[in-house]
N, C-alpha and C positions, 0 to 999 in steps of 0.2 A: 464463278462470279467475277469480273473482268471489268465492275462497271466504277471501280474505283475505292469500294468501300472495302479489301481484300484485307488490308492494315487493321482496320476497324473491328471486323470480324473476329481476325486473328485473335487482335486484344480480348475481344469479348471472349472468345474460347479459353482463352488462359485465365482470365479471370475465374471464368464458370468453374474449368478444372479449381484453380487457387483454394475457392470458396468450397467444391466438394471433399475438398482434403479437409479442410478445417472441421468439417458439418462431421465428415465423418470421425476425427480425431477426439470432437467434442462429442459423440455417441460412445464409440469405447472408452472416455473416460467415465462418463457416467454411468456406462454399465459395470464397472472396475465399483465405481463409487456406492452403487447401487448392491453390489454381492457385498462389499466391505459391512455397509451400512445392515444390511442381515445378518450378516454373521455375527455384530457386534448384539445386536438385537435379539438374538439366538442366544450368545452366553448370558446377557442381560438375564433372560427368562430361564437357564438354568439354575441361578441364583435367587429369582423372586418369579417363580411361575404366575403368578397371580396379577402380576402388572398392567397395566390397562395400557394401552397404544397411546393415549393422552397424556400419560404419567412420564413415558417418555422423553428426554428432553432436546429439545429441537432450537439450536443456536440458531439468531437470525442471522444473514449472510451482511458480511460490512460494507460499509456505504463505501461504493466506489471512490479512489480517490482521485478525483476529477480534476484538480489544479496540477498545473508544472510547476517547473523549478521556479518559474519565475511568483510564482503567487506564495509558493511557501516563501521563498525569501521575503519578499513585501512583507508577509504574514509576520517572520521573524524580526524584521527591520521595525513595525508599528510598534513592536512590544517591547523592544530596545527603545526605542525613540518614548515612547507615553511613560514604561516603568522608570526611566534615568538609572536603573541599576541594572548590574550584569547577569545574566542567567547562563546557568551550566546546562551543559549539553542534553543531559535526561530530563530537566527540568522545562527543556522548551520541546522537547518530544510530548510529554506528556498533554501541552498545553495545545498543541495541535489535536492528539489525539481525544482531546476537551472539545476542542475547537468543530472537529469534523464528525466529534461521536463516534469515538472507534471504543469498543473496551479495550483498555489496559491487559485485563488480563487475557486477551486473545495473542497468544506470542507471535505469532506468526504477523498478524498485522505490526503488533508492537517494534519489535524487531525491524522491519521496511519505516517503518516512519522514522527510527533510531538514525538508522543508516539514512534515509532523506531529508533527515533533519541535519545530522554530521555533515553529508556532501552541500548542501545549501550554507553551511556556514562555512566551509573550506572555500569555497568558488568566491563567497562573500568578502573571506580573507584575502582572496588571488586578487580582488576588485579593487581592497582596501578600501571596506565598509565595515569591516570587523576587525578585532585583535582578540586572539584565542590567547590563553594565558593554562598551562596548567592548574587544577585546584585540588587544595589536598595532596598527598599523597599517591592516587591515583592515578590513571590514565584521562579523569575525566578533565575537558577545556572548560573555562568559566570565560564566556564571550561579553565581550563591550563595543560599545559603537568607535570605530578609530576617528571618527571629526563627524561635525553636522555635516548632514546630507543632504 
């Protein structure tokens, strides 16, 4: 094909491949995910043969987190700005995870918001929009607004 579109093609082929690595990357996890999920299922019914497929309990999947740094910060800066008092660091984690409906007790989401809540108010502090302040004893920061914004 010599008619100009050679570039084009090309891209599109690497993409195509790109995407079938992905499809298939995302098929062996699920089948990984899928034996797990039996086996777990299996011991289950060693324990309570009698259990019903319903009885089972089926976490729902956490709501994507959709916003960037830029919207947690905002998110964190309105709640500095409206409360006028300072909040610690797990304590505006949580309030996200209020905020966006994540459970608490899901560690794994927990943890990523901990740590996306920490780097947003680090960057915040590089901007000088925040002042972190140790609290307690602790490693944890108790953050304040450094001037109106």
């Amino acid at each position: 094909m010599q008619d100009g579109y050679d570039q084009t093609l090309s891209g599109l082929l690497r993409k195509r491949a790109e995407l079938a690595g992905e499809v298939q990357g995302a098929r062996d996890r699920w089948e990984a995910l899928s034996v797990s999920l039996a086996t777990i299922d299996s011991a289950i019914r060693v324990f309570n043969p009698n259990i019903a497929d319903e009885m089972l309990p089926a976490a729902k999947p956490a709501p994507p987190f959709t916003g960037g740094t830029t919207q947690l910060q905002r998110f964190l800066l309105d709640h500095l700005r409206t409360s006028g008092a300072p909040i610690r660091t797990l304590d505006a984690a949580t309030l996200v995870m209020h905020d966006r409906q994540i459970d608490p007790r899901d560690r794994v989401a927990s943890n990523l918001i901990k740590k996306r809540v920490g780097d947003a108010f680090s960057r915040m502090r590089a901007a000088g929009h925040v002042t972190g302040a140790k609290y307690g004893s602790g490693s944890e920061l108790e953050w304040r607004l450094a001037a109106q914004i």
